[in-house]
C-alpha positions in Angstrom: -39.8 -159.3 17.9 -42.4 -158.8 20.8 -44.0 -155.2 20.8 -42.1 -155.5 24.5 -39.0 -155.6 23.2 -39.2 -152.9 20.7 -40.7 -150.4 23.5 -37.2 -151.6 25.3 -35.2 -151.0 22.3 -36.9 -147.4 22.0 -36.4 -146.3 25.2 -32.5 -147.4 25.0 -31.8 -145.4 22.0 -33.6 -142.4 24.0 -31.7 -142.4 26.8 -28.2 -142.7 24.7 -29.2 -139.9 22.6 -29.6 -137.3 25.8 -26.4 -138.5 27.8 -24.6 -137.7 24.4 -26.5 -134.4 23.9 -25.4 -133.5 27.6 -21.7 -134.6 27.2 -21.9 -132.7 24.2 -23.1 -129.5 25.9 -20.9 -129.8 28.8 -17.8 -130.1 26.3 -19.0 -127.0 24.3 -19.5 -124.9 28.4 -16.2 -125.5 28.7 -14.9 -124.4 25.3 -16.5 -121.1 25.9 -15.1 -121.1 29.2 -11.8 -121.2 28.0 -12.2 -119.1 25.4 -13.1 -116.1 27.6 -10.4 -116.9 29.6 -7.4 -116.4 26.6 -9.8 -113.0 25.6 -10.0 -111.5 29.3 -5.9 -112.4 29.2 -5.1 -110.6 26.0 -7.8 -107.8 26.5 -4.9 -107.2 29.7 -1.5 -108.1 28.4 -1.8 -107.8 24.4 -1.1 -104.0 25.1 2.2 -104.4 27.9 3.3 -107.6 25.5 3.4 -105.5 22.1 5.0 -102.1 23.9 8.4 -104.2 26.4 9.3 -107.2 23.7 12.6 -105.8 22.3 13.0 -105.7 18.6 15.5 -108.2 18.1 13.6 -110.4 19.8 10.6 -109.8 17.8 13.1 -110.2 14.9 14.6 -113.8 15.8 11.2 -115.4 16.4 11.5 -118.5 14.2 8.5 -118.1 11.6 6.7 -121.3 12.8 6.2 -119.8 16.5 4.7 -116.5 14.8 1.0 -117.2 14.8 -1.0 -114.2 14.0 -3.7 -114.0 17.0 -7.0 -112.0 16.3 -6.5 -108.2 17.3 -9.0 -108.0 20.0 -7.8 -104.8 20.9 -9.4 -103.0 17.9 -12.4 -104.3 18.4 -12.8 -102.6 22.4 -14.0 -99.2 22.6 -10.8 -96.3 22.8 -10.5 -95.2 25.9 -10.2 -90.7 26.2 -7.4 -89.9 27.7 -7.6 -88.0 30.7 -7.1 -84.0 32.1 -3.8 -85.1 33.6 -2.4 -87.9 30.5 -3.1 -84.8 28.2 -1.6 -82.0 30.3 1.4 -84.7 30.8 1.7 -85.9 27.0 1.0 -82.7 25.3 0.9 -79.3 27.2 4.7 -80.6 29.0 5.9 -81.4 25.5 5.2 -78.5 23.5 6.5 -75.9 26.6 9.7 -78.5 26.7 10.0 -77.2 22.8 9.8 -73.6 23.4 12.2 -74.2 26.6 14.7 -76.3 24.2 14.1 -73.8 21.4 15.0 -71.2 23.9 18.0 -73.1 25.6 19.2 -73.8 22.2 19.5 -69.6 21.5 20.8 -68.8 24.5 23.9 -71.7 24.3 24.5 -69.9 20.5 24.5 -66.4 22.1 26.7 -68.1 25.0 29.3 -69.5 22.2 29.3 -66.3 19.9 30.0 -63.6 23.1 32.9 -65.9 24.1 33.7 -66.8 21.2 34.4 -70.6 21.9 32.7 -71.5 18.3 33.7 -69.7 15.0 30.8 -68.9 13.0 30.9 -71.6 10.6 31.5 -74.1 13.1 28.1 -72.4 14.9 26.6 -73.0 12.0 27.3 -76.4 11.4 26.7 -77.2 14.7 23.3 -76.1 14.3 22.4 -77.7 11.5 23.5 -81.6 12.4 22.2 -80.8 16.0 19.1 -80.4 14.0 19.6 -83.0 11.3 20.2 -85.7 14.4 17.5 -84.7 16.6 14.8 -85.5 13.8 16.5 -88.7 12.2 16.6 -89.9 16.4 12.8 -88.8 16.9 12.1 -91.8 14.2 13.1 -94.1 16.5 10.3 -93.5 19.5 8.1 -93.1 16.2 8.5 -96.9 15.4 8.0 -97.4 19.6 4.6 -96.1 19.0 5.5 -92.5 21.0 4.3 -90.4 18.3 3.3 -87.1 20.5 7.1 -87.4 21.7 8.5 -88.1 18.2 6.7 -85.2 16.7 7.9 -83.0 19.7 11.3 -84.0 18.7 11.1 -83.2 15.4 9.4 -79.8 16.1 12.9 -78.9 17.9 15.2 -80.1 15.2 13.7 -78.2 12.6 13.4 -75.3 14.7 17.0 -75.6 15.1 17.7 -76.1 11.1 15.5 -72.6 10.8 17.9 -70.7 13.3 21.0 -71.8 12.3 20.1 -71.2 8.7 18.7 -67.6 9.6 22.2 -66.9 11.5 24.2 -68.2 8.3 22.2 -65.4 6.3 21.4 -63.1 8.6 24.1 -62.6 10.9 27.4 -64.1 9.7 26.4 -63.3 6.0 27.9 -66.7 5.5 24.9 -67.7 2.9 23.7 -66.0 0.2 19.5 -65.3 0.3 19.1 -67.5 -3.1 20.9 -70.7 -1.2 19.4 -69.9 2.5 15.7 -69.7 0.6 16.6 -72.9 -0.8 18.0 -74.8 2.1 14.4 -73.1 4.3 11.9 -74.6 1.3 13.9 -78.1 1.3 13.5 -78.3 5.4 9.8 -77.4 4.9 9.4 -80.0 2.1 11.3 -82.5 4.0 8.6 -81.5 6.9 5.4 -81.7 4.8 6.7 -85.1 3.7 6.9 -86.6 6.9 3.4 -85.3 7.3 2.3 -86.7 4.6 4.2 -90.5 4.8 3.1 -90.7 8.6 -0.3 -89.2 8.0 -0.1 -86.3 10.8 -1.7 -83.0 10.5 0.7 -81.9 13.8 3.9 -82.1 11.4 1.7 -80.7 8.5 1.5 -77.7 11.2 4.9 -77.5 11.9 5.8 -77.5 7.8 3.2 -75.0 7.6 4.4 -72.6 10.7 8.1 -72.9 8.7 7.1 -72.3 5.7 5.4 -68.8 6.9 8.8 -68.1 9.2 11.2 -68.6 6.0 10.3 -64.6 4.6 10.6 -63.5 8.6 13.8 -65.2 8.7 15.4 -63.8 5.5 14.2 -60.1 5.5 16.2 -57.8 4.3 14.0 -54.9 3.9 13.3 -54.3 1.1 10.6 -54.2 -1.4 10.3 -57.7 -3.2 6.2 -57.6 -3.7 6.6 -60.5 -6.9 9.2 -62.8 -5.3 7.0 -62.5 -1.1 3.7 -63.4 -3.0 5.0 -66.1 -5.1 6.4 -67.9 -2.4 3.1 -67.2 -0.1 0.9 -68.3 -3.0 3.1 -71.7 -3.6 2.0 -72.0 0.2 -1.4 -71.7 -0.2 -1.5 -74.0 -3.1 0.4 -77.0 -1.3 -2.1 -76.4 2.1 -5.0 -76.6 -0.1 -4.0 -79.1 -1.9 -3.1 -81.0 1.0 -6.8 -79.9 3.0 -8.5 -81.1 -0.8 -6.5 -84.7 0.0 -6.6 -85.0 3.7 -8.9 -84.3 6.0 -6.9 -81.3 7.8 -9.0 -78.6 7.4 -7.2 -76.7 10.4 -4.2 -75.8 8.5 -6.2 -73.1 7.0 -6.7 -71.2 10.5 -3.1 -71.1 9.7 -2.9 -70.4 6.4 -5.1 -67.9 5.5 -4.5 -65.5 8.5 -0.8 -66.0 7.8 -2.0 -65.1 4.4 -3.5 -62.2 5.0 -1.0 -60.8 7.7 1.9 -60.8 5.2 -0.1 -58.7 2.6 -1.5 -56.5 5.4 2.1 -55.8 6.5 3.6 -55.2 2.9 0.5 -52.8 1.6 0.7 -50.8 4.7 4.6 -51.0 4.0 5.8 -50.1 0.2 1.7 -49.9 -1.5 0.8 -46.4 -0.6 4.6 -44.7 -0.5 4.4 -41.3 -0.8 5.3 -40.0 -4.0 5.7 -43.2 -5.5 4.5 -45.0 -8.4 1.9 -48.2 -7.5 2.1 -51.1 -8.8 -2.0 -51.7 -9.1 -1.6 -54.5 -12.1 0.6 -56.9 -10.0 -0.9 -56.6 -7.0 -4.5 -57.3 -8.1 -3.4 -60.0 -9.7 -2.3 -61.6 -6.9 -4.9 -60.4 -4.8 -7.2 -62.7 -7.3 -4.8 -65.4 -6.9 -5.1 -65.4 -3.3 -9.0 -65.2 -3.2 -9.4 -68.1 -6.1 -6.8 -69.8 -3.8 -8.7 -69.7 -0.9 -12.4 -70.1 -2.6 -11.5 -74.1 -3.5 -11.5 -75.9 -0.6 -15.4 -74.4 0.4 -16.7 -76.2 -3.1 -16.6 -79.7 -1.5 -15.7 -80.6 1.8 -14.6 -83.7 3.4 -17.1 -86.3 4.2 -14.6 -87.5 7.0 -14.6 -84.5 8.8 -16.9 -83.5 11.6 -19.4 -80.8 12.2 -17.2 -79.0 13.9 -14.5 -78.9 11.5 -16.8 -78.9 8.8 -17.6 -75.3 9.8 -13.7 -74.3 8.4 -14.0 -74.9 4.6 -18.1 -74.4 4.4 -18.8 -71.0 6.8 -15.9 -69.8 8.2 -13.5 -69.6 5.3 -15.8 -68.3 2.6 -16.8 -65.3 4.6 -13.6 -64.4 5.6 -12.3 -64.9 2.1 -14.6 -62.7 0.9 -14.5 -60.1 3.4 -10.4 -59.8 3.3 -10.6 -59.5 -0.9 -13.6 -56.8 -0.5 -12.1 -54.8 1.6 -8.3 -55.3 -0.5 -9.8 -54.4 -3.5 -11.8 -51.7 -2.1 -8.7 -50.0 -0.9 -6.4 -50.6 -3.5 -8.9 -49.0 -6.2 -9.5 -46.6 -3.4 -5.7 -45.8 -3.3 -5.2 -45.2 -6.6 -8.4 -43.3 -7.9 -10.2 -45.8 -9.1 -13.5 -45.0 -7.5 -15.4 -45.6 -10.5 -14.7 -49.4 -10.7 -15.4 -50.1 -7.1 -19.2 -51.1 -7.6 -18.1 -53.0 -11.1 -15.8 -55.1 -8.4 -19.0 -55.5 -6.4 -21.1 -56.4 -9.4 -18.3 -59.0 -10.6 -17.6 -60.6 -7.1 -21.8 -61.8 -6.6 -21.7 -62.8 -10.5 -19.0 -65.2 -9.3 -20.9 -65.9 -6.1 -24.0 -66.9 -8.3 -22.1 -68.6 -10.5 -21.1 -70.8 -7.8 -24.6 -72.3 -7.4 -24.3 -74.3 -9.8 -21.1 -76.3 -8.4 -21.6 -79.0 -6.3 -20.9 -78.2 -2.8 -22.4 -78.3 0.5 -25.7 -76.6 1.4 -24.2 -74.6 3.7 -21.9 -73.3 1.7 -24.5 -72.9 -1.1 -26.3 -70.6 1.2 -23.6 -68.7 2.5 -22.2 -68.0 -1.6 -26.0 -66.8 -2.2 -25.7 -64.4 1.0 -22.6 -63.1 -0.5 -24.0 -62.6 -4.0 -26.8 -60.6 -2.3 -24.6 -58.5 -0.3 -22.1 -57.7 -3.2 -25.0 -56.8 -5.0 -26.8 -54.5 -1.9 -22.9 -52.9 -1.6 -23.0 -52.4 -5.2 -26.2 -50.4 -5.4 -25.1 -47.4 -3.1 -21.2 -47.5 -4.5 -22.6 -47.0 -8.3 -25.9 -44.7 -7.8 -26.3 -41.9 -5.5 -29.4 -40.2 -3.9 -32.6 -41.3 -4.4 -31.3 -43.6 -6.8 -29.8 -45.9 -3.6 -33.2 -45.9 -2.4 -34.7 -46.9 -5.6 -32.4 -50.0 -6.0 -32.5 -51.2 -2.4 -36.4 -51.5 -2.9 -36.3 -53.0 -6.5 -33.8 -55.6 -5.4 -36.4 -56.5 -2.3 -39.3 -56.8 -4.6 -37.2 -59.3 -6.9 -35.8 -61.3 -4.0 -38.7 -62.1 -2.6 -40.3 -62.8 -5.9 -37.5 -65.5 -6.5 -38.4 -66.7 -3.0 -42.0 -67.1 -4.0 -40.7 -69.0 -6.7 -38.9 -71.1 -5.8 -40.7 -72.0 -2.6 -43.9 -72.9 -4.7 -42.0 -75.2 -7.3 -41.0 -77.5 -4.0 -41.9 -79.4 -0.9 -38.5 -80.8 0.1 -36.9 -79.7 3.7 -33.4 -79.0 2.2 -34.3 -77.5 -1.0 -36.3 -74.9 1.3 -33.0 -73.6 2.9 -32.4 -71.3 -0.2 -35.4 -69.4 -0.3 -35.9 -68.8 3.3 -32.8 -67.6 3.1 -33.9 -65.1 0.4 -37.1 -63.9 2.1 -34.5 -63.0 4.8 -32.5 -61.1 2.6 -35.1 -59.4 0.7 -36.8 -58.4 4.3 -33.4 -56.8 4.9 -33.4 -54.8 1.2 -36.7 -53.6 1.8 -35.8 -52.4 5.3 -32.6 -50.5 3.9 -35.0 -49.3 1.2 -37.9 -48.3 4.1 -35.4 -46.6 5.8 -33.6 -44.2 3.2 -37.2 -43.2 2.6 -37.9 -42.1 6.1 -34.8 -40.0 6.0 -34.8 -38.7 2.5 -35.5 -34.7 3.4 -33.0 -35.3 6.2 -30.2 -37.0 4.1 -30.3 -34.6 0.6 -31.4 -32.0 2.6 -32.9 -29.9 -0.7 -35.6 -27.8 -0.7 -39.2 -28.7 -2.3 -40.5 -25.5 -3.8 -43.6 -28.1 -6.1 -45.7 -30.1 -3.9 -46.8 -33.8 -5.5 -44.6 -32.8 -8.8 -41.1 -33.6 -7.2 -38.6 -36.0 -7.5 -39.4 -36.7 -3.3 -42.9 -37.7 -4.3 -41.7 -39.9 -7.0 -39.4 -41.9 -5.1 -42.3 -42.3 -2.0 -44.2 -44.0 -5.4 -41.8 -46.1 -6.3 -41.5 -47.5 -2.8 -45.4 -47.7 -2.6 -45.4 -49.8 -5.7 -42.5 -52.2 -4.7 -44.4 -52.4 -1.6 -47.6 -53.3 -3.3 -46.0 -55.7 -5.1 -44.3 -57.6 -2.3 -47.6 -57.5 -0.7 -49.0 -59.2 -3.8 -46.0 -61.8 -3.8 -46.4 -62.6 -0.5 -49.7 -63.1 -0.5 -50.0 -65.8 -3.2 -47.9 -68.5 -0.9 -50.7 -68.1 1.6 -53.3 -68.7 -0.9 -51.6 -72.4 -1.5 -50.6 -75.5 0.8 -47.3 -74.3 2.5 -48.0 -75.9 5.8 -44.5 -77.6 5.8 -42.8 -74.1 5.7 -42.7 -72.5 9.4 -39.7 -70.7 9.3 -39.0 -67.1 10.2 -40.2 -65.0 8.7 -43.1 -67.0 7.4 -45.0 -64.9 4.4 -48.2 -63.8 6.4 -45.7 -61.5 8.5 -43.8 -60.2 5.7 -47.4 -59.4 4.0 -48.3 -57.8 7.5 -45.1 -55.7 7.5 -45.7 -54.7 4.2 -49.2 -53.5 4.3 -48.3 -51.2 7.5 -45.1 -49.8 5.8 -47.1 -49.2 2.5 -49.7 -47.1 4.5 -47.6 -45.4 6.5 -44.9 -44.3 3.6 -48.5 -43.2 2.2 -49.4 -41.0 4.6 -46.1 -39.8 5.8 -45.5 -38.9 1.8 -48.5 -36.9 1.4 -48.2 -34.9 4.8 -44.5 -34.1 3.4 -46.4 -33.0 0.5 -49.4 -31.0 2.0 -46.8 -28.9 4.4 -44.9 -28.2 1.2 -47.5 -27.3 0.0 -48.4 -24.4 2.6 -44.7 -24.0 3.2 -44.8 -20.5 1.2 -47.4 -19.0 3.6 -45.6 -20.0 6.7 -46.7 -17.9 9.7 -49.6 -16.6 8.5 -52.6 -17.8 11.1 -55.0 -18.5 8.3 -52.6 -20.5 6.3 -51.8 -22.8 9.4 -55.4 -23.2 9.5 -55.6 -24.1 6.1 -52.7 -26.6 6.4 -53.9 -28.3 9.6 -57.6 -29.1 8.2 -56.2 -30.4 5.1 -54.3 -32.7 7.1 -57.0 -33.8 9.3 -59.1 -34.3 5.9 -56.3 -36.3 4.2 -56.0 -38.5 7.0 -60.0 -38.8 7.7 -60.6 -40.0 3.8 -57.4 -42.0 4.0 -58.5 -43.9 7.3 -62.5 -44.2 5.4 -60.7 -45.4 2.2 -58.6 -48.5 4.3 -61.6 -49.4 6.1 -63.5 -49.9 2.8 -60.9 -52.2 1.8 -60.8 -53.8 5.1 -64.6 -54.5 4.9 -63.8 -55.4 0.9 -61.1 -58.0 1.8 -62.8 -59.0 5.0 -59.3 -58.3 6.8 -59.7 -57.4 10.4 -56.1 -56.4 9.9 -56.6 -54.0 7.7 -59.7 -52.6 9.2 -58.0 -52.5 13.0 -55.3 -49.8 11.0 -58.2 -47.6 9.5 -59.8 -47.6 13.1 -56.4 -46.3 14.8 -55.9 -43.7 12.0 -59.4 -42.3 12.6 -59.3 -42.7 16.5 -56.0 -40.5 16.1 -57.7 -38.1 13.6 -60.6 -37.5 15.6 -58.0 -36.6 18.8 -56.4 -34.5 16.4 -59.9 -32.6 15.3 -60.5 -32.1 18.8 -57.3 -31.1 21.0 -56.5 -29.4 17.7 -57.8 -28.4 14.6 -60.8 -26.9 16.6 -59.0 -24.4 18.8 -58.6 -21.2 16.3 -61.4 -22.5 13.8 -64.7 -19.9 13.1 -68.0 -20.7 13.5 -68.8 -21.8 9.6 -65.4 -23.8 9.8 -66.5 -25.9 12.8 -69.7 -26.3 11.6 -68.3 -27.8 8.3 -65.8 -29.3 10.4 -68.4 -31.3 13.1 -70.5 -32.2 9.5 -67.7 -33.8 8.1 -66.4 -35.7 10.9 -70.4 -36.6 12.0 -71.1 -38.0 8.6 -68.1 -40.3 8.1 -69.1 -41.8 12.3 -72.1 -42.8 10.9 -71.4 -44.4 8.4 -68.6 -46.2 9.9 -70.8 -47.3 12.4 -73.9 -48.1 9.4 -71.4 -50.6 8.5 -71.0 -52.6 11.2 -74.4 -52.0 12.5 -75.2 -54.1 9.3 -72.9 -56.7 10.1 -71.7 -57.0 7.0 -68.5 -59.0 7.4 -70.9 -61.4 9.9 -68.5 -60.8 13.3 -71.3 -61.3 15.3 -72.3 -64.5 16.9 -74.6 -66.6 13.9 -76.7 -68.5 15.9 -77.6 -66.1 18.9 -79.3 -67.6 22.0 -83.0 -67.3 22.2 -84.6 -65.1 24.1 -88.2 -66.1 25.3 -90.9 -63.9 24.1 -89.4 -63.0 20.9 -90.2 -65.1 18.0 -88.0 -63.0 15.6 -85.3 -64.9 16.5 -86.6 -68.0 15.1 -88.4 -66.9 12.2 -86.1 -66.9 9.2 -88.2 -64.4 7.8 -87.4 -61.7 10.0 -83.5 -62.7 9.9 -83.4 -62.6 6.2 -85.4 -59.1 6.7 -82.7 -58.0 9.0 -80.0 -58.4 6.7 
């Protein structure tokens, strides 16, 4: 074959190849085009189709026609209803239940003044009305009207509660034991349904009947043993239930409804007059209650959202806590116990430490270690008294923050930092409780000081200077390492600030307490005042020399700026004061003193010893000093 021919041949294939590569691409444009066609149709009918087929014709589809298509619908992105669909679908249906609720009353009060209905006929009346309204709210369930079929059912079993309440209640037609009964078998038929259909709203209503069953069927009377059993039970199934489902909103039910019922019964039959109380029982369930209510914070749903999140892991645990506090404190309280209210105290942060070590969210790690710390802070003035409260609140903010050290040194990690900035906080708050009881100590026991320095006032102003030292010491050894990652308030060079002004000024508010007890014998005598006023000035002269030595020791600026106020406010003092009714020889003295202690102050930072001055000062013409090392190295 001629190289012609083949160059022919080529060219032939060529040119076959790209008309079936184009037929090819033209075929697949208009498979796509179709294709977008049947998904823009279904995206608008699938919807409409689905809700106005009838069942039976759904039914009697032969099974060859019934091709499953793909459920585009799922895949769109759900659409929020809007102000007016919710106000329509759900405001409208819940007032329609109160109306029918209400409608439904008024016919039975209607039928019982005229007396058209005997009682048990009422009664029966009530409870098939009831009975048929819930088995007829299935049927819009299956039509996909689920707001309307729970609305429905809401209204049926509020209609089984009523008429069961009249049979017991009013027509004395049922005894309690089979009303109870027929109350908890409606509330389990409820919470069922909740849990078959998977709807917290009828886990609400089973929950909101099971609360109305010991309203409905009150007689009374005292029945502490059989009211908390059946409360308990509740609290069991809804945490159960919140420990299973995601429906961590039944316990804004649950526990308030909780704590309502043993409100109303203690302020009721608990502290009778004159009549014996039953302390054993109802601690016990008291404990139950708490324990109850303390599960569902260890480990909360992963499927839940922040905001709901906040139920189990913040909201709930403080509450819990809070209501059993204050129970127990009242009940102990009640019955002259007094003596065991700060071992309750002691035993709930155990159990609150104890809890650390469960795996649980880090929330609710840190609120449990809040509560530990505040059951212990309670726990400290309920057990001691005096000076003793003050001594604890100031040894428990020394070990705080010593944990905090601790633990912030052994770590790097974000998260695991949560803890012991949490405990700086809380320790920042002990030693502020403990700051303060010392301020007001001569104000609060109110004794009288007859020994200066040798008193119990003086040894408690020690204490608090050496837990003060100490936290000073802790929180200065952070600073001294790489904690750059750790910025949070309050960050350990403040707390060592606040704790080096409170030491020196519980120092030398202590020792002025002490000096004018000191001279508190003499008062009124004119010589004695004199006395007392120089000492003071003297005290607070060597005081201010002694912290600016350790200023210009530590090279702290901070320390030194404190020295420089206190003698800046001595000096006024000397002055305006002290030097009014002084002799001659005392002034003298006096002037000497004060003179001699300027000096040197100013010696010292004449010298430059701590090197605040510029290093490298600009030279002046004329004056080789300046850059002769000789001379600087004389200089210093």
């Amino acid at each position: 074959m001629a190289p012609g021919d083949q160059q022919d041949e080529h060219d032939q294939k060529q040119t076959n190849q790209q008309t079936q590569a184009a037929a090819d691409l033209a075929a697949l444009a208009s498979r796509v085009e179709a294709l977008e066609r049947q998904l823009a149709e279904l995206r608008v009918s699938s919807s409409d189709k689905s809700r106005h087929l009838p069942l039976s014709r759904k039914a009697s589809t032969p099974a060859t026609d019934n091709r499953v298509a793909p459920n585009f619908s799922r895949h769109l992105p759900k659409i929020e209803g809007s102000l007016e669909d919710r106000i329509g679908s759900q405001l409208f249906s819940r007032i329609g239940i109160v109306a029918l609720l209400i409608a439904t009353t008024l016919f039975l009060k209607w039928a019982i003044d005229n007396h058209y209905i005997g009682p048990i006929g009422r009664i029966l009346a009530g409870l098939i009305a009831g009975a048929g309204i819930i088995l007829w709210s299935e049927r819009f369930r299956r039509q996909n009207f689920n707001a309307f079929s729970y609305a429905l059912k809401a209204i049926g079993s509020g209609a089984l509660y009523l008429s069961l309440w009249a049979a017991f209640q009013l027509y004395h037609l049922l005894p309690a034991e089979v009303a109870l009964g027929a109350m908890i078998l409606v509330t389990a038929w409820n919470a069922y349904m909740a849990w078959s259909q998977n709807s917290q709203m009828l886990a609400a209503y089973a929950l909101a009947g099971g609360f109305a069953t010991p309203l409905l069927l009150s007689t009374g009377g005292n029945h502490e043993i059989f009211l908390f059993t059946y409360i308990l039970s509740i609290d069991i199934a809804t945490v159960i239930l919140v420990r299973l489902k995601p429906w961590h909103r039944l316990l804004l039910g649950a526990f308030p409804a909780t704590v309502a019922f043993f409100i109303g019964w203690y302020a009721e039959w608990f502290n009778v007059y004159k009549t014996p109380k039953p302390l054993a029982t109802t601690t016990i369930f008291l404990a139950a209650f708490f324990l109850t209510f303390l599960v569902p914070s260890l480990r909360a749903s992963r499927s839940e959202g922040p905001a709901t999140a906040r139920i189990p892991e913040i909201l709930l645990p403080l509450a819990n806590a809070l209501f059993a506090a204050l129970a127990f404190y009242a009940i102990l309280q009640d019955t002259g116990n007094h003596d065991l209210q700060p071992w309750v105290a002691v035993l709930f942060a155990a159990l609150y430490l104890g809890l650390m070590r469960v795996v649980q969210p880090q929330v609710t790690s840190a609120v449990h270690l809040s509560l530990a710390i505040v059951f212990l802070t309670i726990a400290i003035p309920l057990k001691a008294s005096g000076r003793w409260i003050i001594v604890g609140w100031l040894a428990e903010g020394a070990a705080l923050l010593w944990v905090a050290a601790r633990l912030t040194g052994s770590t790097s990690d974000e998260a695991a930092l949560k803890a012991p900035r949490l405990l700086r906080r809380l320790a920042i708050a002990a030693l502020t409780l403990g700051i303060c009881g010392l301020l007001v100590e001569p104000f609060w026991l109110d004794e009288r000081i007859n020994t200066a320095f040798l008193n119990l006032r003086f040894a408690t102003a020690l204490f608090g200077l050496a837990a003060l030292g100490i936290s000073i010491l802790i929180a200065h050894r952070p600073l001294n390492r790489d904690n750059h990652h750790d910025k949070s308030f309050p960050g350990w060079l403040l707390i060592a600030g606040s704790c080096i002004v409170a030491f020196n000024f519980i120092a030398i508010l202590s020792c002025l307490r002490e000096l004018d007890s000191a001279w508190r014998v003499s008062a009124g005598n004119p010589e004695a005042d004199l006395q007392k006023a120089l000492a003071i000035s003297a005290f607070l002269m060597l005081y201010g020399a002694g912290l600016l030595a350790i200023g210009f020791w530590k090279r702290s600026s901070f320390i030194r700026w404190q020295a420089l106020v206190l003698l800046v406010f001595t000096i006024a003092k000397a002055f305006l004061y002290d030097l009014r009714d002084l002799s001659q020889g005392y002034r003298v003295l006096s002037f000497l003193g004060l003179g001699a202690l300027l000096m040197a102050v100013s010696f010292a930072y004449q010298k430059d010893w701590l090197a605040l001055r510029d290093p490298h000062p600009a030279i002046e013409p004329g004056n080789p000093s300046h850059c002769d090392p000789s001379h600087q190295g004389a200089d210093q």
